[in-house]
N, C-alpha and C positions, 0 to 999 in steps of 0.2 A: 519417582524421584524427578523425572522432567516434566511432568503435569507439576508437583511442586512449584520449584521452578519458574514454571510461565505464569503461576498463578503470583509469585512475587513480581515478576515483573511489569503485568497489567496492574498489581496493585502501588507499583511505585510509580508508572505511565500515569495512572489516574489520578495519584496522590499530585503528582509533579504539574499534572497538566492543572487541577484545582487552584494548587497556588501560584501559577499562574496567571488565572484567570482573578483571581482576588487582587494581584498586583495591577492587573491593566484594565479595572471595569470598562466595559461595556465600548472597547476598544475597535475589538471585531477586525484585527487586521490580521491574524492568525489563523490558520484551521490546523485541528490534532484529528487525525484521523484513526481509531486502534479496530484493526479487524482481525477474526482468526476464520480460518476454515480451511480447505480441504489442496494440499498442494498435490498437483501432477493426477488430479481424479483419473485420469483416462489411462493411466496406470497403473493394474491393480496391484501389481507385486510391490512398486515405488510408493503408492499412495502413503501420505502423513499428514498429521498436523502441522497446520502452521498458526501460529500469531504474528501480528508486526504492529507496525508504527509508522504514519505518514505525517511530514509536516507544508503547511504551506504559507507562502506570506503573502498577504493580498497587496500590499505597498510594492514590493517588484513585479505586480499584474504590466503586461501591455497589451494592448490593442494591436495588433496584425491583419496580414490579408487570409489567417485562417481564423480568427475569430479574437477573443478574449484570451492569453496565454500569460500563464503564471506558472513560479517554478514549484518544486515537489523538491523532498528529501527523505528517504524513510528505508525501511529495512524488515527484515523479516527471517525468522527461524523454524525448522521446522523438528517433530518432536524426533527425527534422526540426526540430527545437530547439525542439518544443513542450514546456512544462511546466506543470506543475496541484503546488500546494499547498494542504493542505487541515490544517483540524482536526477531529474529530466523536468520536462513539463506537463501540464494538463490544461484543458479546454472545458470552462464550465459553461454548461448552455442550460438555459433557466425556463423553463417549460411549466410556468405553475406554480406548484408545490412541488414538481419533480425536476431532478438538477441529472442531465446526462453530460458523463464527464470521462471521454475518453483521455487518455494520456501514453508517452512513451519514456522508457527511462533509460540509458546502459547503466550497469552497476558491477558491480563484481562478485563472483557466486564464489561460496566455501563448499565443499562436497559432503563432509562430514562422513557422517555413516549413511549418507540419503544418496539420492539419486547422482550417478557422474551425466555430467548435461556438455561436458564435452572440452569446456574452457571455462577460463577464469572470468572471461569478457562475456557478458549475456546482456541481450536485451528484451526489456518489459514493454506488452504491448497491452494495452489495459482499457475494457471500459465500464462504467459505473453506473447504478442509476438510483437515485437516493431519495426520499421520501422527508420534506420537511417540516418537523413537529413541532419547531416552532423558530423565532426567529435566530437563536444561535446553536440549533441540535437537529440532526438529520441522521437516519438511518439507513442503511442502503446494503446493495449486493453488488459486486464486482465478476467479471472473469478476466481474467489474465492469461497470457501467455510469454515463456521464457526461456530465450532462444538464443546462439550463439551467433547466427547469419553464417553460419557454415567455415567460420574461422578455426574452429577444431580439429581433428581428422575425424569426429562423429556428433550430430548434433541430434541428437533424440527430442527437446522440446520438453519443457514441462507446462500444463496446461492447470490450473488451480480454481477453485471459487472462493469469494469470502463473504461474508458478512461482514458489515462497516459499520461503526459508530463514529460519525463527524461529531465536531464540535467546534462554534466560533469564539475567539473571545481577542 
């Protein structure tokens, strides 16, 4: 039933992000980012699925004294019906064909039937390294980590990997 589920929802994610990209050709001021893979791995008994959604707009990019900074907005479930919504920033640093792109986000975690991480309040601390297949699609691997900063009475950490499908449009 929640393999289901995710499978409608990366199919409306991808539907959605399509026609978008058909309304704004060749724009490129967007990134949709859909990745799933493995939440809290160093957890055996917590380990799940996750899928999510990231978005980014390259029009509110700045330039800083830590590099190139743009915001982030995205979210994620896991197949215990945990979910973390977050907003923050990321640093894309352009290496080639390879895009290393750390970011941090605070968001707000639901506990569902998954892992208690302590509080409502958590923070994503994330970096990426993506592989550019051509000029508006890149694939990549992430690890993250998500954490309350000890605002809780117990902060356990969850530690995740994913698989990334970018896309610009």
């Amino acid at each position: 039933m929640f393999l289901k589920r995710i499978i409608y929802i990366l199919a409306f994610m991808m539907t959605s992000t399509n026609l978008v990209v058909a309304q704004e050709e060749n724009s490129k001021e967007h990134q949709i980012n859909l990745f799933t893979g493995n939440f809290d791995f160093s957890d055996h008994k917590q380990s799940a699925l996750l899928v999510g959604f990231q978005h980014q707009n390259e029009n509110l990019n700045r330039d800083t004294f830590l590099g190139n900074v743009s915001p982030i907005t995205g979210g994620f479930l896991t197949e215990n019906s945990a979910a973390y919504v977050y907003t923050g920033v990321e640093w894309n640093v352009d290496i080639g064909e390879l895009m290393f792109t750390p970011s941090f986000a605070p968001g707000l975690y639901h506990e569902g039937d998954g892992k208690d991480l302590g509080h409502a309040l958590e923070f994503k601390s994330e970096v990426q390294l993506s592989y550019s297949s051509s000029d508006n699609t890149n694939f990549g691997v992430s690890y993250n980590h998500v954490s309350n900063a000890s605002l809780g009475d117990k902060n356990p950490g969850a530690n995740s990997y994913m698989f990334n499908f970018i896309k610009n449009f």
